[in-house]
Wavefront OBJ file of the C-alpha trace (Angstrom):
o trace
v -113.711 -82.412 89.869
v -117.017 -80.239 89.686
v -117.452 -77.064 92.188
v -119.967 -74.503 92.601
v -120.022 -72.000 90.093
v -119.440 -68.777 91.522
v -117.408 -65.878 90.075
v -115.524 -63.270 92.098
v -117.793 -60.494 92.705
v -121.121 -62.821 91.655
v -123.498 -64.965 92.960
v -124.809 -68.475 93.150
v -126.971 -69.309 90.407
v -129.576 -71.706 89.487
v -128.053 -74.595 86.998
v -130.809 -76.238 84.509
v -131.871 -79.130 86.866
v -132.714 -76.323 89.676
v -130.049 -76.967 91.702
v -127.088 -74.475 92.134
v -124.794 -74.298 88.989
v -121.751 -76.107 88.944
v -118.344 -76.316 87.139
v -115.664 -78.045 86.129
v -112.584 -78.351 84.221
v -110.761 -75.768 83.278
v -113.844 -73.364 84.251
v -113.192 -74.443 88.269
v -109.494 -73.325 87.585
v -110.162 -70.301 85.771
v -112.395 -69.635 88.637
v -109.420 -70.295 91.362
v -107.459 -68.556 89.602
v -109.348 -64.615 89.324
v -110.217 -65.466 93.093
v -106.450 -65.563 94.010
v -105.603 -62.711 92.063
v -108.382 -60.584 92.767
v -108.720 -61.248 96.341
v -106.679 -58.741 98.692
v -104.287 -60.188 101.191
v -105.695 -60.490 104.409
v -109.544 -60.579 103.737
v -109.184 -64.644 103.469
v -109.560 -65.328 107.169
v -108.031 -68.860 107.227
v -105.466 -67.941 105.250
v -104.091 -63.946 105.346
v -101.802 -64.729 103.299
v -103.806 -65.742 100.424
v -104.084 -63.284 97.532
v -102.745 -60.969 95.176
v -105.020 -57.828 95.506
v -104.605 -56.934 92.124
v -107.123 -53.984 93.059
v -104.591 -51.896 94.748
v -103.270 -51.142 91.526
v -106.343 -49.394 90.055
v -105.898 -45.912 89.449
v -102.207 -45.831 89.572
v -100.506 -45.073 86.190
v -97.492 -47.540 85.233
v -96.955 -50.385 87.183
v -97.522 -53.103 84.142
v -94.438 -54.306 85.718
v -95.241 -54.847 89.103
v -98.636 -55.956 87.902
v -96.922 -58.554 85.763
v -94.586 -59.254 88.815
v -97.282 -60.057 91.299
v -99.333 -62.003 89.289
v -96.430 -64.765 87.906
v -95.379 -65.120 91.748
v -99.732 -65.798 92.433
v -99.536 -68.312 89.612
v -96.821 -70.321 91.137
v -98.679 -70.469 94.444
v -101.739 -71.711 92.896
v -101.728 -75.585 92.834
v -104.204 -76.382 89.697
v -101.929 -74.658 87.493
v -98.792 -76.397 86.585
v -95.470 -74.991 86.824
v -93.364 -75.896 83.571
v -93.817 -74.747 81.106
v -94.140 -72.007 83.441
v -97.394 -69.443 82.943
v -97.165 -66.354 80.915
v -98.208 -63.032 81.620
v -98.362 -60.152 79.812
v -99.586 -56.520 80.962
v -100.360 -53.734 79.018
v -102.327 -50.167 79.513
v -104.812 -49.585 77.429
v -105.868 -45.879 76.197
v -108.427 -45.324 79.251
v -105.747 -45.759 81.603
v -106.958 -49.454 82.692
v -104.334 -52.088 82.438
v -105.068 -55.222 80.672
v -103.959 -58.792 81.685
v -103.629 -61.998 79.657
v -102.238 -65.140 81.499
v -101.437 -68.196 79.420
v -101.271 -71.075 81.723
v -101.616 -75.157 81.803
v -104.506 -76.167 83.636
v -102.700 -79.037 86.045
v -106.100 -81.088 85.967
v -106.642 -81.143 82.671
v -103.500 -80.846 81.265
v -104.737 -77.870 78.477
v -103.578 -74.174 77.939
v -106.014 -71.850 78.958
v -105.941 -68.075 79.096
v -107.246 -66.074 80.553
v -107.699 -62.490 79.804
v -108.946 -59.476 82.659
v -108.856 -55.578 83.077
v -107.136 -54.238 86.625
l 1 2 3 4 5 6 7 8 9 10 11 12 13 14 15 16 17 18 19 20 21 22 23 24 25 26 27 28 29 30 31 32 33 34 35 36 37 38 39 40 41 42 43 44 45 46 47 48 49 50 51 52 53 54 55 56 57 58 59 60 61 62 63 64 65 66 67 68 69 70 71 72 73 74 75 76 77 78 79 80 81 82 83 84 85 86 87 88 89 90 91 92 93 94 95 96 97 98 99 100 101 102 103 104 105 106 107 108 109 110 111 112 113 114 115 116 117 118 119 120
């Protein structure tokens, strides 16, 4: 299933045809997934419940844990990602203070690992 391309923070772009960019395999879940992880609970107006708001944890030293934490309890809520083998996600800080995330997952429409790798 093909969707517009649009990363969190980006904008629409312009695909090679001339008409907006589009997506699809793993790149629409990949693209699911950083929106539910990086978008804060409550800004999602049909849905306030929606996000992990992996933001709030910038600038606040040692909480790989709770990082880790929040985004393995995202990943189970997020229905193009299948559950077993269940994802994997490792935090770590890196020297500049930023902590670094890598999620292995299965992408539920295609049926491949991906991972996916971001700062917080």
């Amino acid at each position: 299933m093909a969707d517009l391309s649009l990363q969190f923070g980006g904008d629409l772009s312009i695909g090679p045809t001339g008409d907006l960019a589009v997506v699809d395999g793993q790149a629409v879940t990949q693209q699911r997934v950083l929106r539910r992880l990086l978008t804060n609970q409550g800004d999602y107006i049909w849905q306030l419940s929606y996000g992990a708001g992996l933001g709030q944890f910038i600038g606040r030293p040692g909480v790989p844990d709770l990082i880790s934490g929040v985004i393995r309890t995202q990943m189970q809520l997020e229905t193009q990602v299948m559950q077993s083998p269940a994802p994997s996600v490792s935090v770590s800080l890196a020297d500049d203070g930023r902590a670094m995330a890598s999620v292995s997952y299965v992408d539920a429409v295609t049926g491949q690992t991906a991972l996916l790798s971001f700062s917080v």
